[in-house]
N, C-alpha and C positions, 0 to 999 in steps of 0.2 A: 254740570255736564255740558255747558254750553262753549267749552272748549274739545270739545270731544271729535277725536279725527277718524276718519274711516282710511284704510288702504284696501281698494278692490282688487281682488286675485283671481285665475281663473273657475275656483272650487269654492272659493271661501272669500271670508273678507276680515283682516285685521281691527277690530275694533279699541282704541283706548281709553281705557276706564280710570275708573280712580285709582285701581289697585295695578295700574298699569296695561302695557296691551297684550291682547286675547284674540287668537286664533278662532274665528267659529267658519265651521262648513255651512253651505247654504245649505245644502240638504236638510242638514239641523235647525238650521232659523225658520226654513217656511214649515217643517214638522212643529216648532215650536210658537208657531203664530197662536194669537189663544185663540182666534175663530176655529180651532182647530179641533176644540171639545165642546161636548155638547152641555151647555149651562143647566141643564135639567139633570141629565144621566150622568151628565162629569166623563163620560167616555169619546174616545177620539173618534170623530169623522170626516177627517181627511185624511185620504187613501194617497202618501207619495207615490206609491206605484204607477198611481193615474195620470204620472203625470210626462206630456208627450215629450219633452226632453229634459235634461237637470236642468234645474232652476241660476238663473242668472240674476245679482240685480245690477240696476243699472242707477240707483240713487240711494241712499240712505239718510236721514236724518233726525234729530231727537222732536219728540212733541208728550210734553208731559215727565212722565216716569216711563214713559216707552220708546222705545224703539223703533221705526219705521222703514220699512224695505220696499221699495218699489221695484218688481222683476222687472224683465226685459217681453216674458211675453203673457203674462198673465196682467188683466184689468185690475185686480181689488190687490193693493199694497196690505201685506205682514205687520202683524203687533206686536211685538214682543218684549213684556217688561224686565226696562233695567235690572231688576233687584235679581231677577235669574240667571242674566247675562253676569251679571258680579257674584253670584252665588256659584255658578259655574266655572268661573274665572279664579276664585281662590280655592273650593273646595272639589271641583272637578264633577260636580254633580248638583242638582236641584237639592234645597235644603229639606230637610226630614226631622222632626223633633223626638222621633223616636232611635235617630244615630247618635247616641248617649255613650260615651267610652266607656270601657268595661273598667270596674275598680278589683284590681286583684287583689287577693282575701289566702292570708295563711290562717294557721291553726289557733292567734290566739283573735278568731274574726266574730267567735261565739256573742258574745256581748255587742255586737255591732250589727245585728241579722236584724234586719224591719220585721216589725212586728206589727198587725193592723187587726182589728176586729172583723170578722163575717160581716155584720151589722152594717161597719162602714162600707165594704166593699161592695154591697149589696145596693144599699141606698145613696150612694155619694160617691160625686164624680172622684171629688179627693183620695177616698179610699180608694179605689179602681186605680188611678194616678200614683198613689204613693206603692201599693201592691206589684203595679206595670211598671215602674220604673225601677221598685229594686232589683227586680227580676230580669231587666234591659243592663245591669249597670254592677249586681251583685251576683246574679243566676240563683238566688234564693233568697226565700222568707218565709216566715210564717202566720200564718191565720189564726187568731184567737178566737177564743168564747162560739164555738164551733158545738151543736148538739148530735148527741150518740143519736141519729136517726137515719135512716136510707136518705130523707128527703136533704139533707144538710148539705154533703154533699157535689150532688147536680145545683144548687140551689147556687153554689160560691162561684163554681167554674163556667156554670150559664153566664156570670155577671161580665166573666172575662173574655169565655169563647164558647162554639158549642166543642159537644165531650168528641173525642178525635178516636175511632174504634181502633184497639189492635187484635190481635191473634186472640184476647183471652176475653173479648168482647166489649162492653161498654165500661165495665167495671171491674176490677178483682178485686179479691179480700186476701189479703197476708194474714196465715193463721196456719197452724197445724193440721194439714190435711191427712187423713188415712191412707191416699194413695194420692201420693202429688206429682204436677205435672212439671213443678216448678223449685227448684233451692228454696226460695224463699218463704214456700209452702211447708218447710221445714223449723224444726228449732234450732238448727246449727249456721254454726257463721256462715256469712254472704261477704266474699273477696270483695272490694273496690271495683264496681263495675257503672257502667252506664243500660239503661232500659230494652233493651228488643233492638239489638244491633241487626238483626238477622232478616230484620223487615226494609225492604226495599229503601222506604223514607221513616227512617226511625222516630216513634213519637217527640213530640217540642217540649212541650211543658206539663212536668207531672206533679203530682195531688197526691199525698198521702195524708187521709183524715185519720187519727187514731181515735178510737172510738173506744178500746179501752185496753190498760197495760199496767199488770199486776204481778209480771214474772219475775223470777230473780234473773239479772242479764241482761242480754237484748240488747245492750244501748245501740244508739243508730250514728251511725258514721258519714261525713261528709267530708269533699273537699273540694278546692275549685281546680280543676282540669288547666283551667289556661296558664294557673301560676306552678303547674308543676309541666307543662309543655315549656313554657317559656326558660324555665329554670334547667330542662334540659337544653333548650340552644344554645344557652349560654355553657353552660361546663359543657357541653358535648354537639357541636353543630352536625357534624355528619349524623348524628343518631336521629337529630332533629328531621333534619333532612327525608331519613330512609322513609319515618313513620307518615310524615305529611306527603311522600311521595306517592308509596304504594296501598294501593286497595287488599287488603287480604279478607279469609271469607268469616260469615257469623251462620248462622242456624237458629230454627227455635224449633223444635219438631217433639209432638210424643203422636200418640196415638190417631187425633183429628187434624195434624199441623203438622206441613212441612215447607217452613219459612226457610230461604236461603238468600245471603246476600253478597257481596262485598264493600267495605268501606275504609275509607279510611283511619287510622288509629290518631293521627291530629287533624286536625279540621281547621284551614285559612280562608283568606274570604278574597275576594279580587284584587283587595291590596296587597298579599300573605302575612295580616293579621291574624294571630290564632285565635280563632271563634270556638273552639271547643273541641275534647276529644270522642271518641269513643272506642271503648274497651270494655269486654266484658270473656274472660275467660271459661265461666263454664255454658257460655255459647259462642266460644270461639271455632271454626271447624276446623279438619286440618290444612295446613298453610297451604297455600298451591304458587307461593311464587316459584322462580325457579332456582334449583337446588341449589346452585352459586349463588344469588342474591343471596339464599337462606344466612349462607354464612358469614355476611356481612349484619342482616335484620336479625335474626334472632339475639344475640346480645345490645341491641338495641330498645328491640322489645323488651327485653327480661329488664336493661338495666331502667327503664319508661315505669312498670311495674312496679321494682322495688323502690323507686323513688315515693310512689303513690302511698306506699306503707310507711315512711319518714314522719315523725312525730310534726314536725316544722308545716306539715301541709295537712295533717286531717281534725277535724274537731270532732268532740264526741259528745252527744249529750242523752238525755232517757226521753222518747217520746211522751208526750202529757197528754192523758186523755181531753178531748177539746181544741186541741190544736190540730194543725193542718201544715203540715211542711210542703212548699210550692219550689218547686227547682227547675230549672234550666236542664235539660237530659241531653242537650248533649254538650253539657258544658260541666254539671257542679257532678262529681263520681260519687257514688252512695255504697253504703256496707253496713253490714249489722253484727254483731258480735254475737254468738250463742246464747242461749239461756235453759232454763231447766223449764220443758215444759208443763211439768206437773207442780210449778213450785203457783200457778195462778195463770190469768189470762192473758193473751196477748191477738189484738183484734187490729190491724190498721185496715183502710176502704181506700183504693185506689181510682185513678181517672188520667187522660192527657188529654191535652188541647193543644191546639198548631201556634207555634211559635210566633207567625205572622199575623193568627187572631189576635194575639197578646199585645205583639206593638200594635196594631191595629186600634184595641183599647185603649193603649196609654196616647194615641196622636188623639183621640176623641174626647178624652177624659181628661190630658189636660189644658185643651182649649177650652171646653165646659166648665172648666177650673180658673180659667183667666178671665171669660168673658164675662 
């Protein structure tokens, strides 16, 4: 770095780096000074607002692996390490070990779904690591060697994050109820959907423990959302387009519950990577775009749908009592195929936790894991 030029501008300053030169705002560099957080709490305390005009500098120069900004009318010169300045300069952001590119998964992905013990994930950073990262990278996995008990459970998803409440409280149980609030409280098929669309900030990450499953049927359906969004932009861009455009509405509503929402049916992220869908038709409400859009979106929608039903995109397997299926909700779509209620039992224990707990665990678990 000891060639390294500066070009001062009146907002900003040209810096060139290894990876060549980089536009930074001063506003950026003195936010980015590190006396700027607190070594203890790790949170920021310096307020730019405070300050009596934009920041100017009027020298820069390298000392170390840092950066050094001398302003024009503050005493104490800025620090700011290179490896950020060049992490910025290629990637357009501070680096994060939990921005892991998503690996897209068809139907024959069944043999490839991580697998890790409770035990591990419980006791070892590894386990927590390898659980968080497939879930950052795959949007599912599942849990082994899991016990038929209440406490098993809370026990796996405290490990990850705490339990994240929806509409049907801390916990549901999928099982044939007498008078259900819910499809899946049923024994008949559940369409390809995603979780509690109808909630404002739809759950992140869902748990399904089967505790135990003796019926004839049932098997449980999954697939992954981004590879059947993606698959539409490709053969069909406008259709792509309309779903990651417009917000249309969900509901969750019976007797104690009247969730309503709107969202979108694909899901991009500030780059317009597709990060996942959501879809769930029997808590779709009615459409309320307007009537003309309608008839551009609705064959959109329908054909987004039948794709989802395409052998090419969903896997199918039998829930196993002891295991724990972990999914991405608003990423991997889930369904169930009917079964004969009376042929035996059919018991799964449900839970979610927030998605940002989750990477949260895998940036923790796997520096715990390297150190």
């Amino acid at each position: 770095m000891k060639n390294t030029q500066f070009e001062l501008q009146d907002n900003g300053v040209i810096v060139h780096l290894s990876n060549g030169p980089k536009y930074f705002n001063y506003y950026w560099l003195r936010d980015a000074c590190s006396s700027s957080i607190d070594p203890q709490t790790r949170e920021r305390i310096f307020d730019v607002s405070q300050l009596l005009s934009a920041p100017k500098a009027k020298e820069l120069f390298i000392r170390g692996d840092k950066l050094v900004v001398e302003w024009e009318l503050e005493d104490a010169p800025s620090e700011i390490a290179l490896s950020l300045l060049e992490q910025v300069a290629s990637e357009g952001r501070a680096a994060d070990a939990a921005a892991l590119p998503r690996k897209v998964w068809y139907s024959d992905h069944m043999p490839h779904i991580t697998r890790v013990s409770q035990q591990s994930v419980i006791e070892t950073a590894k386990g927590r690591a390898i659980l968080t990262r497939a879930l950052i990278e795959d949007g599912i996995a599942i849990v082994t060697d899991m016990a038929a008990t209440e406490d098993s459970l809370p026990n796996l998803v405290n490990a990850i994050g705490p339990v994240t409440p929806s509409g049907e409280g801390l916990f549901f149980n999928v099982r044939v109820e007498i008078n259900p609030t819910n499809l899946a409280f049923t024994a008949g098929p559940l369409e390809m959907h995603t979780d509690l669309p109808g909630e404002e900030a739809a759950p992140g990450v869902q748990f399904l423990h089967c505790i135990e499953n003796t019926v004839d049927g049932g098997a449980s359906l999954f697939l992954d959302g981004v590879a059947v969004a993606l698959a539409l932009k490709e053969e069909d861009p406008a259709a792509f387009d309309l779903l990651a455009m417009h917000k249309i509405p969900f509901f969750y509503r019976h007797d104690t519950l009247d969730y309503r929402s709107h969202q979108r049916v694909i899901e991009t992220d500030q780059d317009g990577n597709v990060t996942g869908v959501t879809i769930s038709q029997h808590l779709q409400d009615n459409m309320d775009l307007p009537q003309e859009l309608l008839d551009v979106y609705y064959p959109a929608f329908i054909k987004f749908i039948r794709m989802m039903q395409e052998e090419r995109f969903v896997i199918k397997f039998r829930s196993e009592s002891g295991n724990c299926v972990v999914f991405d909700n608003h990423r991997v779509v889930h369904g169930r195929e009917g079964y004969v209620a009376e042929s035996g039992s059919r018991h799964l224990r449900g839970c979610y936790t927030d998605r940002a707990a989750m990477r949260s665990t895998y940036r923790i678990a796997s520096r715990e894991q390297s150190s």
